[in-house]
N, C-alpha and C positions, 0 to 999 in steps of 0.2 A: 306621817305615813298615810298614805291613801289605801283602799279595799275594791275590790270586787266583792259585789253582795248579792246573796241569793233571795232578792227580793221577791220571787214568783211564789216562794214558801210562804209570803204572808200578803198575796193577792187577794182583795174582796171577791175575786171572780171564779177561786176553786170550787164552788159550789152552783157554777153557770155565769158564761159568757156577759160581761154588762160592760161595754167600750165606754162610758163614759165614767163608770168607775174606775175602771182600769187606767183610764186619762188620768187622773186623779192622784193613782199612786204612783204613775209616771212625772206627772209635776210637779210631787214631793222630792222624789229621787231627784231631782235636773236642781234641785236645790239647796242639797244637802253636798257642801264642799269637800266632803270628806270620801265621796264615791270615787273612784274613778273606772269603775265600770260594773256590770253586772257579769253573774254568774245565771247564764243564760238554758234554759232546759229545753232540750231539744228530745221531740216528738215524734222527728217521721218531716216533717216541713219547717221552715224558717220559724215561725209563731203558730201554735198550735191552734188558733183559732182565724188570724189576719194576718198575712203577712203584710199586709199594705198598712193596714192600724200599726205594725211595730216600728217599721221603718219611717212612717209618720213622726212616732212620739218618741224616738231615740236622742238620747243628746249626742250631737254631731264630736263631743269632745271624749265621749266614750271608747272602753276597748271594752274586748267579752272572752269570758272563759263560758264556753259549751258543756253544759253536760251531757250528760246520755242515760243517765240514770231514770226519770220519769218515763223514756220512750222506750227503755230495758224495760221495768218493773212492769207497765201492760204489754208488751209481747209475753214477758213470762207467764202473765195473766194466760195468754192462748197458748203458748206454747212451752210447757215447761223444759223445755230442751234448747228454748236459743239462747243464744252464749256466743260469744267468740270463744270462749273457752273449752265449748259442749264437744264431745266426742260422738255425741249424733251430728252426722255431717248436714243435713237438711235445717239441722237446731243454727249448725256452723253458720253455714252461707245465706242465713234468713240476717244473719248478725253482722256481717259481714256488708251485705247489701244494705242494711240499716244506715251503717256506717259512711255507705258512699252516697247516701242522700245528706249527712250530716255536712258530708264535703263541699256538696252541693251547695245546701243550707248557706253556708259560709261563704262561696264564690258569692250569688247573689248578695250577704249583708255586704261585704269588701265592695263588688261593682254599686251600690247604690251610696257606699260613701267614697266613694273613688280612693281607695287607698285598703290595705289591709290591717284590719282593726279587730281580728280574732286571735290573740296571743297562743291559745291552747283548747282544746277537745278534751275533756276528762271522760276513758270509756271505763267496764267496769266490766269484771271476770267472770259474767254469769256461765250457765245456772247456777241456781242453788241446786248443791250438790244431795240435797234430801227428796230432790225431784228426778233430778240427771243427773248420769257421769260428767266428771270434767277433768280436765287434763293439762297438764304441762302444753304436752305436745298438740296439741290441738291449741292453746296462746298463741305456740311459736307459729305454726302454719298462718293461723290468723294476723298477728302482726305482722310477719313476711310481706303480707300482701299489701297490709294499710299502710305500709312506711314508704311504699313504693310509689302512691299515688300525689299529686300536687295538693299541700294542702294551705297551700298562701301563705308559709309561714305561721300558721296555727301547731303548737306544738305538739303531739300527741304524747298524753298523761293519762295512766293508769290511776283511778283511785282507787285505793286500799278500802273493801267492803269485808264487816265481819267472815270470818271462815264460818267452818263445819269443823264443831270442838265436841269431841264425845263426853255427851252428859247434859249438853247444856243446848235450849233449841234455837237457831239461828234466827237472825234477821235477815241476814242475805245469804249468806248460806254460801259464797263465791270461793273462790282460791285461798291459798293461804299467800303471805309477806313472801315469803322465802319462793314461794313456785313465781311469784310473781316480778320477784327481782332478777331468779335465776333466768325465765324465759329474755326479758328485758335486756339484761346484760352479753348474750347471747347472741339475738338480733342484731344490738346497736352494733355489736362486733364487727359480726359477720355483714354486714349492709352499712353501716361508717353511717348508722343515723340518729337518732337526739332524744329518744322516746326517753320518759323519764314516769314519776312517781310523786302523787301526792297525797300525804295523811289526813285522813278526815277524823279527826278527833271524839266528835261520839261515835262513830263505827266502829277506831279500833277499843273505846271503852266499853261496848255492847259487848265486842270479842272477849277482852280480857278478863272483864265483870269489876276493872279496876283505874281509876285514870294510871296507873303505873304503864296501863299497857299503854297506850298514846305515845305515852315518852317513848318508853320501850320502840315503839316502830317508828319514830320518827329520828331516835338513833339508828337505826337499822338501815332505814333508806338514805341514811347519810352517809354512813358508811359504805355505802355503797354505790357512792356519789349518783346517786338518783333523786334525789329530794328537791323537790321545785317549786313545794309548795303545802302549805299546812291550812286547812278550812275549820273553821268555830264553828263549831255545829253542836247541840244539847244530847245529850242523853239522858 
């Protein structure tokens, strides 16, 4: 079995920009047979620093799952109301436009490897609902929109971020499972499209306070034939 790795979590370069460090732990990856692609964080632009540096040092035999979570987590920084999920509409469509640079993002890596090599988009339910409202119906609007748009065949995947559990204080603070599959199941219906769901394993452990919870949603999203995908992540 091969992985997607979310290598950028353990970049020398989180604490300022250094290309030839970052060379560095690109040259390790390109040689470790066990990759078959990265689990890529998306900014706002294709590489949050170069785009020319990333496309340079990619291995040509790579595929990428996108996240969106590092380019979520400082928008909330400014704006505690953007979300695809936010019932403040201005929160909405700040989230939403995010979204379609993300799209972006992805045309350009596909056109510089002449083929399409982004499997999936993982977006994520903000706000934290301890800053903003957020809402079912305010997903469905938002996904309506994003399912609509060319995305190369990148698949668009929800990951499951801690909720808002009374008593206990959040790390993401985002929708719960159930709002999350209900919206999902909804859409793909109603528009015959593919969107699906994947478990991030220390998220739903933060939620539950327990690894049972993990299992717990990763049965859930299966039953719900949404499951596409399960991420090792620490808590």
């Amino acid at each position: 079995m091969k992985y997607f790795v979310g290598a950028y979590a353990s970049s020398p370069c989180n604490s300022g920009w250094d290309a030839s460090l970052e060379t560095e732990l690109y040259t390790a990856l390109k040689k470790d047979a066990r990759i078959q692609g990265l689990e890529h964080p998306f900014t706002g632009q294709l590489h949050s620093e170069d785009d020319a540096w990333f496309l340079n040092n990619i291995d040509p035999s790579w595929t990428f799952v996108f996240t969106c979570v590092p380019g979520i987590m400082a928008a909330l920084n400014k704006n505690p109301a953007f979300g695809i999920a936010s019932e403040n509409e201005e929160g909405r469509l700040q989230a939403v436009d995010f979204l379609q640079k993300a799209r972006d993002a992805i045309a350009k890596l596909n056109a510089h490897c002449g083929k399409p090599v982004v499997t999936a988009i993982q977006i994520q339910t903000a706000p934290n609902q301890t800053q903003a409202r957020a809402s079912t119906d305010a997903l469905k609007k938002s996904l309506t929109e994003i399912q609509s748009w060319d995305w190369q065949g990148a698949r668009i995947i929800i990951e499951h971020c801690d909720t808002l559990i009374d008593g206990q204080t959040p790390a993401k603070g985002f929708l719960t499972l159930s709002q999350e599959i209900n919206a999902l199941k909804e859409i793909n219906a109603q528009h015959n499209s593919n969107m699906g769901l994947t478990i991030n394993w220390g998220r739903s452990v933060i939620e539950a306070r327990s690894a049972e919870g993990a299992i717990q949603h990763i049965q859930q999203a299966c039953d719900a034939g949404l499951l596409c995908g399960l991420i090792f992540s620490g808590a």
